[in-house]
N, C-alpha and C positions, 0 to 999 in steps of 0.2 A: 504494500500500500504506500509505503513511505518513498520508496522508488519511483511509482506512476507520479507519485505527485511532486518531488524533484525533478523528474524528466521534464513536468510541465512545468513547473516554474523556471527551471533553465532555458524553457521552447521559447519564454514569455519574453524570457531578458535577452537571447537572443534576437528576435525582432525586434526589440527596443534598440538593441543594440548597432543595429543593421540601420537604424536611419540616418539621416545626417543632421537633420534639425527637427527631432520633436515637437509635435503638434499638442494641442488638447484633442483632437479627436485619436492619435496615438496613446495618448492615456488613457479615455476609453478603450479604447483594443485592447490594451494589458491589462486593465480592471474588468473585462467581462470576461479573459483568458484564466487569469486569475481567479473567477469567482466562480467558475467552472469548474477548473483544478480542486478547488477547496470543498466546494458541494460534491464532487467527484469524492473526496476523498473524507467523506462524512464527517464535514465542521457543520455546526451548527448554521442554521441561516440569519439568526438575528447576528451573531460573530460575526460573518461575513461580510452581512450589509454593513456593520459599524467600523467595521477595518478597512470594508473599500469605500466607506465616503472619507476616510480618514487619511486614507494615501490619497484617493484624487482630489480632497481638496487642498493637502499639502504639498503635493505636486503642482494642480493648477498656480500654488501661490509662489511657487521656486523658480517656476518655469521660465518669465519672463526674465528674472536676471541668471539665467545660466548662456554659457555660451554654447552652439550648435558643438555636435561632434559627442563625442565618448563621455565627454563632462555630462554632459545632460542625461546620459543613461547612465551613468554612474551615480549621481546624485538622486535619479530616480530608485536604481536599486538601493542607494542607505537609505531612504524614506520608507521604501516598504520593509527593509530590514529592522529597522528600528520601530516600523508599526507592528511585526512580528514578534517582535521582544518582551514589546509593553503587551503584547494578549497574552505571551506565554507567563506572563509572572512578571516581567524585567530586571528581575536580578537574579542572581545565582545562590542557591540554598543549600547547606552541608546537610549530607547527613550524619546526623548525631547517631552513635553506634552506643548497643546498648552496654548499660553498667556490666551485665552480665549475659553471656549470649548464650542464645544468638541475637542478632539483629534482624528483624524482621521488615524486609521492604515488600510492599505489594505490587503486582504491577501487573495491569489492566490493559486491554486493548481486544481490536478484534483475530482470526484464522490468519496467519501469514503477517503481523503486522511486524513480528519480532522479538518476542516477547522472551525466548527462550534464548535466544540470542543476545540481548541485553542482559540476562542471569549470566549468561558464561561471561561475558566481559564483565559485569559486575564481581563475578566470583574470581578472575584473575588481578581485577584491580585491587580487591581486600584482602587478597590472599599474599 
C-alpha cells in the first residue's frame, strides 16, 4: 500500500517537476493527483480535503514570488512536505521502553501494509 502510494506521489512531483513555470491551474493537477493517491490509499476524506486546501492555498500564496524553473517545484514539494508532517503529529516521539519488559508497541494497519516488517526492523533496532 505504502509503495502504490509513493509511486504516486513521486508521479505527482515528477510532472510538477517537468514544467518550466508553474501555473495555478498546475497546482490543481497535483492536488487532484494527490487526493486520489490519498483516497486510493485509504486516508480519510475530511484529512484530505483539509491538507489539500492547505497546500493549495499555501502554494497559491508562494507562487507569485518564486522564480520559474526547479525552485518552484521545489518549494512546492516543502509545502506539501511540511503539510504532511503537521497531519502526521509534526514532531518526533520516543519511545519510552518499559521499566520492566517487555515493551509492548502495537501496531495497526491493513493485509500487505507492512506490518510485520516494521516488527523485524523494530526488533533489530532494540536488539
Amino acid at each position: 500500500m505504502f509503495e502504490s502510494l509513493s509511486e504516486k506521489f513521486s508521479s505527482a512531483f515528477a510532472t510538477l517537476r517537468s514544467r518550466g513555470k508553474i501555473t495555478p491551474a498546475d497546482i490543481d493537477s497535483i492536488c487532484v493527483e494527490i487526493r486520489q493517491a490519498l483516497l486510493d490509499g485509504d486516508v480519510a476524506l475530511d484529512v484530505v480535503d483539509s491538507f489539500l486546501a492547505q497546500v493549495r492555498n499555501e502554494s497559491l500564496i508562494a507562487l507569485p514570488g518564486l522564480q520559474a524553473g526547479s525552485n518552484q517545484a521545489q518549494a512546492i514539494y516543502d509545502i506539501i512536505n511540511k503539510a504532511l508532517i503537521e497531519i502526521l503529529g509534526g514532531q518526533e516521539r520516543r519511545i519510552r521502553m518499559a521499566k520492566k519488559p517487555p515493551t509492548v508497541i502495537m501496531l495497526a494497519g491493513l493485509q500487505g501494509a507492512g506490518k510485520t516488517t516494521l516488527a523485524g526492523k523494530l526488533a533489530k533496532y532494540f536488539l
